[in-house]
C-alpha positions in Angstrom: 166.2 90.3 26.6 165.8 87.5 24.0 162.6 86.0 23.5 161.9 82.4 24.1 161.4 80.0 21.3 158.0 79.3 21.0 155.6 77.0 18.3 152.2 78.0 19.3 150.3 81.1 18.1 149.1 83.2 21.0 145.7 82.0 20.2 146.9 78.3 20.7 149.0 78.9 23.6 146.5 81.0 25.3 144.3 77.4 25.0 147.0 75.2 25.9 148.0 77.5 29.3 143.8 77.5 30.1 143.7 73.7 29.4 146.8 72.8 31.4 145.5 75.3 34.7 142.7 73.2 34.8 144.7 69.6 34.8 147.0 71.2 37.5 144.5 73.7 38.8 145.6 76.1 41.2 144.7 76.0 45.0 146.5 76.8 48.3 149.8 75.6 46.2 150.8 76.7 43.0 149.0 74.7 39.8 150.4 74.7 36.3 149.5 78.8 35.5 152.3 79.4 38.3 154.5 76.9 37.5 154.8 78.3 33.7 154.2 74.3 32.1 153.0 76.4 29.2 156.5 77.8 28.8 158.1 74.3 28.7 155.8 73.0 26.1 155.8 76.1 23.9 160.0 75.6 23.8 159.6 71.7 24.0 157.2 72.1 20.3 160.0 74.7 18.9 162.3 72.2 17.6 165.7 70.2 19.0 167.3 72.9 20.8 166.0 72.4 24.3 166.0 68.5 24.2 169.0 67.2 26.7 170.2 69.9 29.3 174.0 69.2 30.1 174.2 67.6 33.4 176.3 71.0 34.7 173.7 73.1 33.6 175.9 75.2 31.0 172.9 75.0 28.4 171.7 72.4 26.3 173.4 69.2 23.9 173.7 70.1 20.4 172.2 67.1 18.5 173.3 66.2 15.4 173.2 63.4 12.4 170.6 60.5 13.4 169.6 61.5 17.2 168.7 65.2 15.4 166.6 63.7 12.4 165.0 61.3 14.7 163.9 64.5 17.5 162.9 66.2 14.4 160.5 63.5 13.2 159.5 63.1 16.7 159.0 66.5 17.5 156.8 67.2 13.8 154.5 64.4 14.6 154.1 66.2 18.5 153.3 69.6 16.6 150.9 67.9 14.3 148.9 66.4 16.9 148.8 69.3 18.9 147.2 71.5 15.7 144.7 68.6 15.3 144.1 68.2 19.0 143.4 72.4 19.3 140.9 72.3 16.7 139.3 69.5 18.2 139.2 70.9 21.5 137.8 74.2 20.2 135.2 72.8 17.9 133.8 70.7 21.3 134.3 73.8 23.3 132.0 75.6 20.8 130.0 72.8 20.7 129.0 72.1 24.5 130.1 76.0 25.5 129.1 78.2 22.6 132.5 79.6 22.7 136.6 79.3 22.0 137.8 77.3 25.2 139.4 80.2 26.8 136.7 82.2 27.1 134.5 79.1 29.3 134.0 79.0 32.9 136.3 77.0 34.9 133.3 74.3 35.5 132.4 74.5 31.3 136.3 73.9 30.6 135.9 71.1 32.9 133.0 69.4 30.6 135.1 70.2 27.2 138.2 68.2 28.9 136.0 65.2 30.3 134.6 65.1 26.6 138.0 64.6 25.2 139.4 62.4 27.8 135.8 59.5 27.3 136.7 57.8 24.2 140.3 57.8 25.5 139.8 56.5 28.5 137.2 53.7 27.1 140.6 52.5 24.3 142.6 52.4 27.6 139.8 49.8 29.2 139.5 48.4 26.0 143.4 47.9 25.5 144.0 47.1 28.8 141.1 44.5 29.0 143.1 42.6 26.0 146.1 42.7 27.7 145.0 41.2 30.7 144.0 38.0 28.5 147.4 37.7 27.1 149.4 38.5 30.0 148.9 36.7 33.6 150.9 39.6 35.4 150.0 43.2 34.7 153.6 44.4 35.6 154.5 43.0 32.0 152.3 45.5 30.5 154.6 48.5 29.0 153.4 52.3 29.4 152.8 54.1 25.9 155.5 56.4 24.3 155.1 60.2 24.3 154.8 59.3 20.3 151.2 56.6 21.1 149.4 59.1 23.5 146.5 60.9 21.9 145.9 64.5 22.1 144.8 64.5 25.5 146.5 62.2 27.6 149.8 63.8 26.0 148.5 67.2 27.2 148.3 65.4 30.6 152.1 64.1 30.5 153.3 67.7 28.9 151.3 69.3 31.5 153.2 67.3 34.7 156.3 67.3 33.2 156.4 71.0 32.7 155.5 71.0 36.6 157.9 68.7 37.8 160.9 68.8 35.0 163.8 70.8 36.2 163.2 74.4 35.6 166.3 74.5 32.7 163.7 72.9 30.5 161.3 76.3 30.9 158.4 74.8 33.4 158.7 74.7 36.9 159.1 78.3 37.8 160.2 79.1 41.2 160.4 75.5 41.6 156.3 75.4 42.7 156.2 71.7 41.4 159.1 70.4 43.3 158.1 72.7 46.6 154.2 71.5 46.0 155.8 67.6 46.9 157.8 69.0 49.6 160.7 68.2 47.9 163.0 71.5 48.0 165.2 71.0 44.5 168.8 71.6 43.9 169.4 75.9 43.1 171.0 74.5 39.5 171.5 71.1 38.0 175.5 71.9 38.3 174.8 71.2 42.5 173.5 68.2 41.6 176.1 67.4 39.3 179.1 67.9 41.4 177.4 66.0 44.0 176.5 69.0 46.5 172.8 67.9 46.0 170.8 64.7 46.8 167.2 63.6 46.9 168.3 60.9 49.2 167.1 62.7 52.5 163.7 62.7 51.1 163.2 59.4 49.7 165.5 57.0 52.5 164.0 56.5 55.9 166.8 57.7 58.2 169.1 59.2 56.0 170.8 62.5 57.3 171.3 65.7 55.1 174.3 64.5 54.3 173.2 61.2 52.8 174.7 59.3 55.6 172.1 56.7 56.7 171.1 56.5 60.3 171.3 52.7 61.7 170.6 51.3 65.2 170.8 55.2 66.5 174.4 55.5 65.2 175.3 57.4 62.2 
């Protein structure tokens, strides 16, 4: 069986998997542990192979010329901030746990992530307070790239998306995120991709199964 492609050393990954179970802890459903987000994010970090699944599901797009030397720029500055963003962790965990992160209670790994996520969360008031000066509607306010988040918050969005993300990209095991929503995915993105699949029965008041939406009592 080949081995995945991974970036992070087993001391790193052993961190990251920890820190994630404890954004998407685990409960009566699944949290990110089960779901294997680790396993997305270790492939995500390994370079530009695993970037845009074919819509059948055959594998993944072979990028080339700009779109691969921009992933590749995109995807070093990811690594880089996740080396940084480790250390950090693990020098706070040490510092408010006496020990490496992974080897903290559940409520001390707790503390070490609300630590990280304070001065974060006070730019985000900060930023958002200017922008509600120069804007008059808040809907005109743009979300922050993947490539603006700090350490943390981009932990957060790796962490979900490994959840949620179709399991091709190496999260989502079993499908736990999608079955945690109630939202029973598609056995393969090639269902969805000849049309055998649709989302609209769970999202359209009324529809049927087969997409057909229900009017008046008549279909």
């Amino acid at each position: 069986m080949e081995s995945p492609a991974r970036f992070f050393t087993d001391e790193q990954r052993a961190t990251v998997a920890a820190a994630m179970a404890r954004i998407i802890p685990t409960d009566d459903t699944p949290g990110a542990r089960e779901a294997g987000t680790i396993d997305f994010l270790d492939r995500y970090l390994s370079g530009i192979d695993f970037i845009f699944a074919r819509p059948d599901g055959s594998g993944f797009e072979t990028l080339e010329e700009k779109p691969a030397a921009a992933w590749r720029q995109r995807v070093t500055a990811m690594r880089e901030k996740y080396v940084a963003g480790l250390a950090e962790l693990d020098r706070v965990s040490r510092t408010l746990g006496g020990d490496a992160f992974v080897h903290l209670s559940a409520e001390e790994q707790d503390r070490v992530l609300a630590a990280l996520e304070r001065p974060v969360r006070s730019q985000e008031v900060a930023f958002e307070t200017e922008e509600s000066m120069a804007y008059s509607e808040p809907g005109l306010q743009q979300m922050a790239s993947e490539a603006d988040l700090p350490f943390f918050p981009l932990l957060v969005l790796h962490t979900r998306q490994g959840f949620y993300a179709d399991p091709i990209y190496g999260g989502n095991r079993d499908q736990a995120g999608w079955k945690t929503i109630g939202v029973p995915g598609p056995s393969s993105r090639a269902e969805t991709h000849a049309g055998r699949y649709s989302t609209l029965p769970y999202f359209a008041p009324g529809a049927t199964e087969a997409g057909q939406e229900v009017a008046g009592g008549q279909a």
